[in-house]
C-alpha positions as semicolon CSV with decimal commas, in nm:
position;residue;x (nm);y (nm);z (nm)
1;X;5,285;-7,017;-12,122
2;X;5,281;-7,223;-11,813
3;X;4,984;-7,100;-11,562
4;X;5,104;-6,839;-11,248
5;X;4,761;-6,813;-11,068
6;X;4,821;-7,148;-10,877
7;X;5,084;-7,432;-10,848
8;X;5,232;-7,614;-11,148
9;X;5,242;-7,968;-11,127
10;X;5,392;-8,150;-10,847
11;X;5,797;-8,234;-10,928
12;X;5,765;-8,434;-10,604
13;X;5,539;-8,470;-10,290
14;X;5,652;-8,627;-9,965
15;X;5,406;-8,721;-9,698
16;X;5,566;-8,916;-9,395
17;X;5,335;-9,129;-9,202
18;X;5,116;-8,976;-8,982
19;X;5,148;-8,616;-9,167
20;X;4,781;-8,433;-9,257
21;X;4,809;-8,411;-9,645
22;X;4,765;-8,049;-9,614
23;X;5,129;-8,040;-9,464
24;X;5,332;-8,197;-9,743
25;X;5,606;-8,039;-9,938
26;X;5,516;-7,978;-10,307
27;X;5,818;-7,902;-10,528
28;X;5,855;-7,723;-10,884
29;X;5,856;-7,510;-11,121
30;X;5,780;-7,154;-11,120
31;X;5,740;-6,991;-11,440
32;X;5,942;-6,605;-11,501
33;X;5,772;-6,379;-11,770
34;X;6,034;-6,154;-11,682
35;X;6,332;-6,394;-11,712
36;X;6,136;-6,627;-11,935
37;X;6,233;-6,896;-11,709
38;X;6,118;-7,158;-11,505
39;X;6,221;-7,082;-11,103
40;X;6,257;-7,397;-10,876
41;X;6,041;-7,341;-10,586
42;X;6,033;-7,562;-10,252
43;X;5,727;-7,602;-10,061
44;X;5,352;-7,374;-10,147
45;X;5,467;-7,102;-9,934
46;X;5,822;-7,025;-10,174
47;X;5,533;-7,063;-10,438
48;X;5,356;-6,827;-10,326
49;X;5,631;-6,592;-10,214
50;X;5,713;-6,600;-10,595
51;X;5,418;-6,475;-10,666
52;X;5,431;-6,171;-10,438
53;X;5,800;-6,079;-10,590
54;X;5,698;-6,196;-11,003
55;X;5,415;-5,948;-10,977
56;X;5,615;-5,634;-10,829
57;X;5,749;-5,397;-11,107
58;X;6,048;-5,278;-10,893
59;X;6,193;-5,642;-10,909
60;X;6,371;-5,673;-11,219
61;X;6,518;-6,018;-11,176
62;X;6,519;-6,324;-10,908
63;X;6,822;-6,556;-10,933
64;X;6,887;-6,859;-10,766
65;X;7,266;-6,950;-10,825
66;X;7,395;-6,748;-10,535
67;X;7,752;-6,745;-10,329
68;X;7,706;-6,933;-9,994
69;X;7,818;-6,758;-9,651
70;X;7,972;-6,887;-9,407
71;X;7,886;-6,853;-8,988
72;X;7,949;-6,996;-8,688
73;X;7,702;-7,151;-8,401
74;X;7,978;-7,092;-8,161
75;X;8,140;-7,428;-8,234
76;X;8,234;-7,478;-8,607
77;X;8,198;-7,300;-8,926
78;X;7,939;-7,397;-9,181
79;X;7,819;-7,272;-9,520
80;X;7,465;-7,107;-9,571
81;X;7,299;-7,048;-9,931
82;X;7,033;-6,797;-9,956
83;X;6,701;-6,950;-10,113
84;X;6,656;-6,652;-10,332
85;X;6,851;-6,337;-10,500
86;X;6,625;-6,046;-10,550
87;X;6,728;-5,754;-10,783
88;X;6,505;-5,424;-10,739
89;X;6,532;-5,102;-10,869
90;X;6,525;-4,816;-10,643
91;X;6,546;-4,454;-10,779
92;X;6,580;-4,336;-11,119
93;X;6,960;-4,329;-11,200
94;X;7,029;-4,531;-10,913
95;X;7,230;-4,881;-10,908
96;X;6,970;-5,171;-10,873
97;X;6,964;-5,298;-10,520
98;X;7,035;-5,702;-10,454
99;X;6,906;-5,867;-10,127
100;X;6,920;-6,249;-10,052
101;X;6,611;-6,397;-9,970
102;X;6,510;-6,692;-9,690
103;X;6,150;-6,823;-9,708
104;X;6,033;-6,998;-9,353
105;X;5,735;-7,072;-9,200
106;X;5,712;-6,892;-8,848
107;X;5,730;-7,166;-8,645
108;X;6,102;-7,295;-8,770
109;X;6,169;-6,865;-8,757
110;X;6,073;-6,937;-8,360
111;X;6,241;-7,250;-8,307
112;X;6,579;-7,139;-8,471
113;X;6,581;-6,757;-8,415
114;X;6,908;-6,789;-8,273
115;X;7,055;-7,014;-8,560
116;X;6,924;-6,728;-8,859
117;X;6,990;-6,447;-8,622
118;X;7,382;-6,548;-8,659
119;X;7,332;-6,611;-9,035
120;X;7,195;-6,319;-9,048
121;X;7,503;-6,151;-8,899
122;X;7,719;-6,340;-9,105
123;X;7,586;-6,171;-9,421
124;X;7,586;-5,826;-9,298
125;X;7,954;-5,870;-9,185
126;X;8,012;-5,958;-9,579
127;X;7,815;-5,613;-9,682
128;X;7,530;-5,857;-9,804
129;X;7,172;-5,837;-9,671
130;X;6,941;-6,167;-9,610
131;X;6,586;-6,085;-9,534
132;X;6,338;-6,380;-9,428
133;X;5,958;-6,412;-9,512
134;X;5,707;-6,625;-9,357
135;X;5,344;-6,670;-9,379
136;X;5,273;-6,331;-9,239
137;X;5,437;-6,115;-9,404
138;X;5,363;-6,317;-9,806
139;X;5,024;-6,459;-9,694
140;X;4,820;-6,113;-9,660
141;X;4,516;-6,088;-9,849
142;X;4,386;-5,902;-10,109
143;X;4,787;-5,893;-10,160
144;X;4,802;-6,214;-10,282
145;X;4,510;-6,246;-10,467
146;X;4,557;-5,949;-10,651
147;X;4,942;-6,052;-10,746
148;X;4,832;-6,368;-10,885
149;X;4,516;-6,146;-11,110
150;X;4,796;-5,996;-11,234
151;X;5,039;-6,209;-11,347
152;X;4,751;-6,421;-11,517
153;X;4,755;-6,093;-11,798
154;X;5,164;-6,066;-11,766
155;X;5,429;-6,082;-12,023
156;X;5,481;-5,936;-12,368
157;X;5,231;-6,055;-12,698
158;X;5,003;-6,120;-12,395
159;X;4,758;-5,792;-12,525
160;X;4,719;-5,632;-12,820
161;X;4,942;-5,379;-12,898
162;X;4,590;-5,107;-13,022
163;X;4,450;-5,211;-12,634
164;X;4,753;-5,113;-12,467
165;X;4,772;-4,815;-12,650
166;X;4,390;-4,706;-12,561
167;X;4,464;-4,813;-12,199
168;X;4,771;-4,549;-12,211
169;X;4,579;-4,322;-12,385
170;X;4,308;-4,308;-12,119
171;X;4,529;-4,323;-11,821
172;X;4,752;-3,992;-12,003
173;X;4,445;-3,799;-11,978
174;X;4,229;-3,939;-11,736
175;X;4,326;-4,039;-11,336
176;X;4,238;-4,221;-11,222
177;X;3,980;-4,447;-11,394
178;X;3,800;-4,775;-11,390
179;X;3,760;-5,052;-11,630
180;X;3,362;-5,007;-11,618
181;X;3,473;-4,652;-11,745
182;X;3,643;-4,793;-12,024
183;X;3,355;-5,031;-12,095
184;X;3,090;-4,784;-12,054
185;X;3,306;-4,527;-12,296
186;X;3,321;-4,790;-12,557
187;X;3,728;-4,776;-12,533
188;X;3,752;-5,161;-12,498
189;X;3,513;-5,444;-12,424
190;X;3,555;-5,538;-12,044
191;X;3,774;-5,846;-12,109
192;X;3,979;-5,684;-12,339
193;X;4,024;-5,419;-12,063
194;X;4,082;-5,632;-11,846
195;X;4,348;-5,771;-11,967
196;X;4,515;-5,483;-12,139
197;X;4,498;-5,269;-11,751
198;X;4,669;-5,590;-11,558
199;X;4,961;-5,601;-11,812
200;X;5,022;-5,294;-11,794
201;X;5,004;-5,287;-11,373
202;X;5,221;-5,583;-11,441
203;X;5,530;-5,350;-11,656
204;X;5,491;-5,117;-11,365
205;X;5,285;-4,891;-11,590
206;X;4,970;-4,859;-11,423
207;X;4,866;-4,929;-11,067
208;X;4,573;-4,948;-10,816
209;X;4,520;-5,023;-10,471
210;X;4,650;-5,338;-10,331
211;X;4,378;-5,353;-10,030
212;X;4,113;-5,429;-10,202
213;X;4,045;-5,740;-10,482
214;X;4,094;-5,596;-10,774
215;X;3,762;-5,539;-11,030
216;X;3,537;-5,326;-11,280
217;X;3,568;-5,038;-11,007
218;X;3,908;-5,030;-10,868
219;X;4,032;-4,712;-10,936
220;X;4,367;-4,724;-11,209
221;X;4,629;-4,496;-11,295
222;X;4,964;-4,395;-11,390
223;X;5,274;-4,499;-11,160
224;X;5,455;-4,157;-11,043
């Protein structure tokens, strides 16, 4: 399985003349457990964007062959394609909710608030809904960090099927709890824990706090 916890290998970097190497636009592949599919990406921050929406359970699928919109910047019409289509589920019983997704840095946001303001209208007036992330919003930390931890442990045949049933077991009847717990219990050996508790944060099984980096004594239990 292709790695999650940083970028794959560069499709194509660009660097004009002039430009700090820091600046220059990766592009490629993002790997799906949940589709089982490699995502193009554009640029670290879509990267790590990916990472943010891979790792939460409520987001069932990400698509990228998407209907273009058309608006207006007062003078002509032109056609706009979302970056990103984002399926979550909301309540139990309810139909899973789709929003188009726009990934920017903030300083093209500021310098062409007006232009994404109107594209913004334009998809409302067709009952769709585009949302845009930028560094602050995808860039927050332990966040981050903690999304990529988790999808490192992500996917099925990733655990044993005898660990994931311990971790269950434990989390049915104890909450929450900590992977030293486990350890010091003699349920699982800590890497085995380890990796049985993130794939199973990863299903939208189990969670724990998202403020702090996840380890040995972050406390873990069942998702209500």
């Amino acid at each position: 399985m292709p790695p999650v916890t940083r970028a794959p290998a560069v499709v194509r970097a660009n660097r004009r003349n002039g430009t700090p190497d820091q600046l220059r636009a990766h592009h490629g592949y993002f790997y799906s457990w949940k589709l089982d599919a490699l995502i193009p990406y554009r640029g670290l921050l879509a990267f790590d964007y990916l990472t943010l929406t891979e790792a939460d359970p409520r987001v069932i699928q990400i698509d990228t062959s998407l209907e273009s919109v058309q608006w207006t910047d007062g003078t002509q019409w032109k056609d706009y394609r979302a970056r990103y289509g984002v399926v979550r589920r909301t309540r139990r019983g309810a139909v899973p909710h789709t929003v188009e997704v726009e990934v920017l840095n903030s300083k093209t946001l500021t310098e062409q608030y007006r232009t994404y303001s109107r594209i913004k209208r334009a998809f409302k007036e067709e009952g769709r809904q585009l949302l845009i992330f930028t560094e602050k919003q995808i860039r927050i930390e332990p966040r981050l960090t903690n999304s990529k931890l988790i999808l490192t442990h992500a996917g099925n045949g990733i655990c044993k099927e005898e660990d994931l049933a311990l971790v269950r077991q434990v989390a049915a009847g104890t909450a929450p709890f900590s992977l030293n717990q486990l350890v010091e219990n003699c349920v699982l050996t800590y890497p085995r824990a380890y990796g049985a508790v993130l794939n199973l944060v990863a299903s939208g099984e189990l969670v724990f706090p998202m403020g702090k980096v996840f380890d040995g004594d972050s406390p873990v239990m069942r998702r209500i």
